[in-house]
C-alpha positions as CSV (number, residue, x, y, z in Angstrom):
1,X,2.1,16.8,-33.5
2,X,-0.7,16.2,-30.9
3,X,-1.0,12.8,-29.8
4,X,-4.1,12.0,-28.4
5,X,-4.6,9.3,-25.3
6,X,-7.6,6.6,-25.4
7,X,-8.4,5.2,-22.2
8,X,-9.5,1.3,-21.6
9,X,-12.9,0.6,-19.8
10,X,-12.2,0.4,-16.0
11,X,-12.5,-3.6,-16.0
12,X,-8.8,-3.1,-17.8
13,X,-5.7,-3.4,-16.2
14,X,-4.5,-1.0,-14.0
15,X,-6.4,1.4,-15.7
16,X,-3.3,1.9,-17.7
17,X,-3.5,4.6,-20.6
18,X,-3.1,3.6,-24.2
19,X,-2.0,6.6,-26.7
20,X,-2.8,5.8,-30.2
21,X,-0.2,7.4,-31.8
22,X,2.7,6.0,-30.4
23,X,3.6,3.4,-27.6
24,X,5.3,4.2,-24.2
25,X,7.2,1.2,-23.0
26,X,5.7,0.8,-19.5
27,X,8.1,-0.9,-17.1
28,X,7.3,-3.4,-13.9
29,X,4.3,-1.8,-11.7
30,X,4.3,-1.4,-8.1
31,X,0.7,-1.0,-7.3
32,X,-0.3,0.3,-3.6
33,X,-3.4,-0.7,-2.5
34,X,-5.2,0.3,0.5
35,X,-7.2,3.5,2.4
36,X,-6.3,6.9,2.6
37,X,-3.2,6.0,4.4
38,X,-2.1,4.9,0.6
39,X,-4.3,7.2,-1.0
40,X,-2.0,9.9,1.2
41,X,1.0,7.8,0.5
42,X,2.8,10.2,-1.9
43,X,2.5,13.4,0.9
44,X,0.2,15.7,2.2
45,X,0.2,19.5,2.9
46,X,3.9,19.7,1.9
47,X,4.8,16.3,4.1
48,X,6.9,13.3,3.0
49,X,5.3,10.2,1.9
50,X,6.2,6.3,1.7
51,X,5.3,5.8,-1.5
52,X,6.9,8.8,-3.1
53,X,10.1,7.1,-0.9
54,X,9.5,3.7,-2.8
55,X,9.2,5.5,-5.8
56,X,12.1,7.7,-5.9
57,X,14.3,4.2,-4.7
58,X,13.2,2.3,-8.0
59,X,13.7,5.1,-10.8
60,X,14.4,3.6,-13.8
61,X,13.1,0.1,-12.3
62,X,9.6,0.1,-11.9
63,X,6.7,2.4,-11.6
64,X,4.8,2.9,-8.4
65,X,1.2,2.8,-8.7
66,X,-1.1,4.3,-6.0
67,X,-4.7,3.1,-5.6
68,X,-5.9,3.9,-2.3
69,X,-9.4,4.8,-1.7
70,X,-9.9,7.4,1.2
71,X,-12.6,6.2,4.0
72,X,-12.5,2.6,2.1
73,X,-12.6,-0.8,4.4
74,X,-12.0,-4.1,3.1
75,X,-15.7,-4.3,2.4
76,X,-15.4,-1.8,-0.1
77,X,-12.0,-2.9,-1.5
78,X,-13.1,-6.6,-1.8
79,X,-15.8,-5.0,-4.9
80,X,-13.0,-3.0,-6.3
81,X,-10.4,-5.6,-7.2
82,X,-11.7,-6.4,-10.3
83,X,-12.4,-3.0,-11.6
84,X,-8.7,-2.5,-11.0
85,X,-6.7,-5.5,-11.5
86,X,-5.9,-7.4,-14.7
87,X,-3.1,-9.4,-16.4
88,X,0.1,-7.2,-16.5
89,X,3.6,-7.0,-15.2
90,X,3.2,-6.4,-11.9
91,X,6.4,-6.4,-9.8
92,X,4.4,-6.3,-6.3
93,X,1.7,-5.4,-4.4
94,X,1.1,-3.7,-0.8
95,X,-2.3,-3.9,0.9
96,X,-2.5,-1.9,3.7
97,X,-6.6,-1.8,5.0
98,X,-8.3,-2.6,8.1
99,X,-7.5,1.3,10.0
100,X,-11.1,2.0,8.6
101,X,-12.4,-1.6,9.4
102,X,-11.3,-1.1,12.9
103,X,-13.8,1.6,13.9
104,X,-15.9,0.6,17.1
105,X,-18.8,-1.4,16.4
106,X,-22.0,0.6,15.3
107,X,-19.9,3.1,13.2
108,X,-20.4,3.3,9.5
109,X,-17.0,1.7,8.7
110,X,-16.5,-0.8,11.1
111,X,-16.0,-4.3,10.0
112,X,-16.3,-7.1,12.3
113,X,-13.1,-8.7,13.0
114,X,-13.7,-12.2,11.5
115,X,-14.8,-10.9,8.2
116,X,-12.1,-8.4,8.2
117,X,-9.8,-11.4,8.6
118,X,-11.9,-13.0,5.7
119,X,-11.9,-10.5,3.7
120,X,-8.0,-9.5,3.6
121,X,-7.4,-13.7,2.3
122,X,-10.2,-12.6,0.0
123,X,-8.2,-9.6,-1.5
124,X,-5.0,-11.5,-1.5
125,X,-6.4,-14.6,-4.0
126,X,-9.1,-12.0,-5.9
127,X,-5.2,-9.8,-7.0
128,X,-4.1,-13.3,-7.6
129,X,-6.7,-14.5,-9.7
130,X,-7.5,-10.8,-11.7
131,X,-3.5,-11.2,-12.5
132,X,-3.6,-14.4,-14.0
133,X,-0.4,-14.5,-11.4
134,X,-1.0,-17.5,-8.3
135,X,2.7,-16.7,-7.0
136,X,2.5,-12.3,-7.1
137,X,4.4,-11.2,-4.5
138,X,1.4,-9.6,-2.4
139,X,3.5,-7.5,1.1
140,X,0.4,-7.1,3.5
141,X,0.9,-4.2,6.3
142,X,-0.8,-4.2,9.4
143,X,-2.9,-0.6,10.7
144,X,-1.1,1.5,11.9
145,X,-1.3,2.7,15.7
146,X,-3.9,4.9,16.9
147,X,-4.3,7.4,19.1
148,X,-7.7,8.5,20.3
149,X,-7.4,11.7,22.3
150,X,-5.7,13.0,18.9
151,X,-8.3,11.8,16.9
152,X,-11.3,13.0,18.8
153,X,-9.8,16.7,18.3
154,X,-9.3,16.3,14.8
155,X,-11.1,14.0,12.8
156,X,-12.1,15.7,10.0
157,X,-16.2,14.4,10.0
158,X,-18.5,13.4,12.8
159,X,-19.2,10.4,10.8
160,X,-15.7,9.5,10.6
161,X,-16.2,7.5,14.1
162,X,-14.5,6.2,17.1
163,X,-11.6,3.8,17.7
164,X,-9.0,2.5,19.6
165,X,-5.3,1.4,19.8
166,X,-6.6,-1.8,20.7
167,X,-8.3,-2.3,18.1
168,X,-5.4,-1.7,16.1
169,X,-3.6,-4.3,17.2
170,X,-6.1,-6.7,17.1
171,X,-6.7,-6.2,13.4
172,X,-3.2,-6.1,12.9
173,X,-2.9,-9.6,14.5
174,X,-5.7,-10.9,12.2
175,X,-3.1,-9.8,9.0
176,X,-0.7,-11.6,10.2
177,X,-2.5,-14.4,10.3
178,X,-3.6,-14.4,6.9
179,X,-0.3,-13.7,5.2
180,X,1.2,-16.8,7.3
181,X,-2.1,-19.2,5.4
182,X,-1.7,-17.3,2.1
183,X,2.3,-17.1,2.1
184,X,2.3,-13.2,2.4
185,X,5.5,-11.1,3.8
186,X,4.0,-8.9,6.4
187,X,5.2,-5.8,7.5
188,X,3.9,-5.0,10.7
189,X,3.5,-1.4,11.0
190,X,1.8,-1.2,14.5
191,X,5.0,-2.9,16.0
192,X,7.2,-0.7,13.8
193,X,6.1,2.7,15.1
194,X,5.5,1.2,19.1
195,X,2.0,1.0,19.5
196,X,2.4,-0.9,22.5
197,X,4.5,2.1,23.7
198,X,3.4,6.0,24.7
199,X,5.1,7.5,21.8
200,X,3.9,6.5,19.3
201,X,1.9,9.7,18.9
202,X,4.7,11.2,17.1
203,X,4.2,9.1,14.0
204,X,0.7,10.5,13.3
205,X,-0.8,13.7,12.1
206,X,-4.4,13.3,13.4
207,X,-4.4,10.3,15.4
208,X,-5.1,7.8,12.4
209,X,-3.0,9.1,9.8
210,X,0.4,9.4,9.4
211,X,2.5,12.4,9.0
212,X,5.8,12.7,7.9
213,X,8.1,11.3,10.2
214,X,5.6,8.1,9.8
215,X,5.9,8.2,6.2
216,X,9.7,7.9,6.9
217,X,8.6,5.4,9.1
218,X,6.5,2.7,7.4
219,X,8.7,3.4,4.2
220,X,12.2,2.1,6.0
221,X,10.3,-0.6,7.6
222,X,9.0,-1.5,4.0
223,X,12.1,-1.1,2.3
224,X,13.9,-3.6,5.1
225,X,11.5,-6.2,4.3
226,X,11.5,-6.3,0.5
227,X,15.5,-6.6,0.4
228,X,15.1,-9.1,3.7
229,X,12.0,-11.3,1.9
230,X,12.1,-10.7,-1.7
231,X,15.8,-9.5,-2.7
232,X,15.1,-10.0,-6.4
233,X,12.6,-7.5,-6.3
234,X,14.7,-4.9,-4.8
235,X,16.9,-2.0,-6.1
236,X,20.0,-3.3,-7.2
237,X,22.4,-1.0,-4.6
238,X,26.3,-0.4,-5.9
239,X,28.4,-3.2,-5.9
240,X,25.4,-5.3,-5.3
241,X,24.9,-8.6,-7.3
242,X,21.1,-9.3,-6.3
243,X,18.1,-7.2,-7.3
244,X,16.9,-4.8,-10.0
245,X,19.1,-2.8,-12.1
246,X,18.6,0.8,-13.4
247,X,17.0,0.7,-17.0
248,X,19.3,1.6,-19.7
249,X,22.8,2.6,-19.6
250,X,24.4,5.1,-17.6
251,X,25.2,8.6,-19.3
252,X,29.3,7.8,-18.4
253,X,28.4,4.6,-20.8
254,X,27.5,6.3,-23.5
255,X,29.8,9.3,-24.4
């Protein structure tokens, strides 16, 4: 039989799709929200990515939902929350914005650095309030690193502007800030891949984005936050009494 798949307006939650015929049981959502650093976040041109590495670590636990908008800054993500957002069991979120927002001022994106700062406290209680949920677990992650020699040779559009490392870790600092006010774990990515270092370069595909060893990157340093912060909402590892367990019995269990 064909069953056929009705889809609520965008203002729903999580744009999740409703079949008619029957009901799929969803389980707990992870939804990643951010730039093309997320939107990228399940690989590119045959690359690893973090979020197909969170993914693949809660099979059977939760499913990993990727909104990340491409060329977004926190401007542009502020108006999208509650197009996106709605009640629902949401496990977490990530919000990982402000490598867009950190362009030089006079470029298209750029976002000055107190309103970026206002605006990421903005996202955080806007999740909060769509979700009907004031304690949701909400991980912020700083920008990555940047590195503008990279960049210059191949940024992909004119228009797709000039930064700096500095930046970076400026804006970084301003995310820090807010998950300290808002009661936000933090995973600071800059610090996690060196940018106060020279190497850093390796992390990065183009200068701004990441490639795969990156992915790998921000994905571990992810991954030791959530068991370190917010045990409960980890996988449950062998032998492990704290965290979430696989859904359903195992095969051995059964026959």
């Amino acid at each position: 039989f064909i069953l056929f798949f009705l889809f609520r307006p965008l203002a729903s939650s999580l744009l999740l799709p409703v079949m008619s015929a029957t009901s799929l049981k969803l389980r707990p959502a992870i939804v990643l929200f951010g730039d093309s650093i997320t939107q990228q976040g399940f690989g590119l041109n045959g690359h690893v990515g973090w979020a197909s590495l969170l993914a693949n670590d809660y099979i059977r636990r939760a499913d990993v939902l990727n909104r990340g908008f491409s060329g977004y800054n926190t401007r542009h993500c502020l108006d999208l929350v509650p197009r996106l957002f709605g009640e629902g069991n949401i496990l977490f979120c990530t919000v990982l914005l402000g490598a867009n927002d950190a362009a030089l001022p006079g470029e298209r994106q750029h976002v000055p650095m107190d309103e970026y700062k206002r605006n990421i406290g903005k996202i955080v209680t806007s999740i909060r309030h769509e979700t009907k949920n004031a304690d949701l677990p909400i991980i912020l992650m700083t920008p990555p690193p940047f590195d503008p020699a990279t960049w210059d040779l191949n940024k992909p559009l004119p228009e797709s502007g000039s930064r700096s490392n500095h930046a970076a870790r400026a804006y970084g600092q301003c995310v820090k800030q807010v998950g300290a006010e808002l009661n936000c774990p933090v995973l600071d990515v800059f610090e996690e891949m060196g940018g106060d270092g020279e190497d850093y370069g390796k992390y990065l595909s183009d200068g701004l984005h990441l490639n795969g060893e990156g992915n790998t990157k921000l994905y571990q340093g992810l991954m030791e936050l959530i068991r370190r912060e917010l045990p409960d909402l980890a996988p449950l590892e062998d032998e492990g009494t704290t965290g979430l367990p696989m859904e359903e019995k195992f095969w051995t269990e059964l026959c």
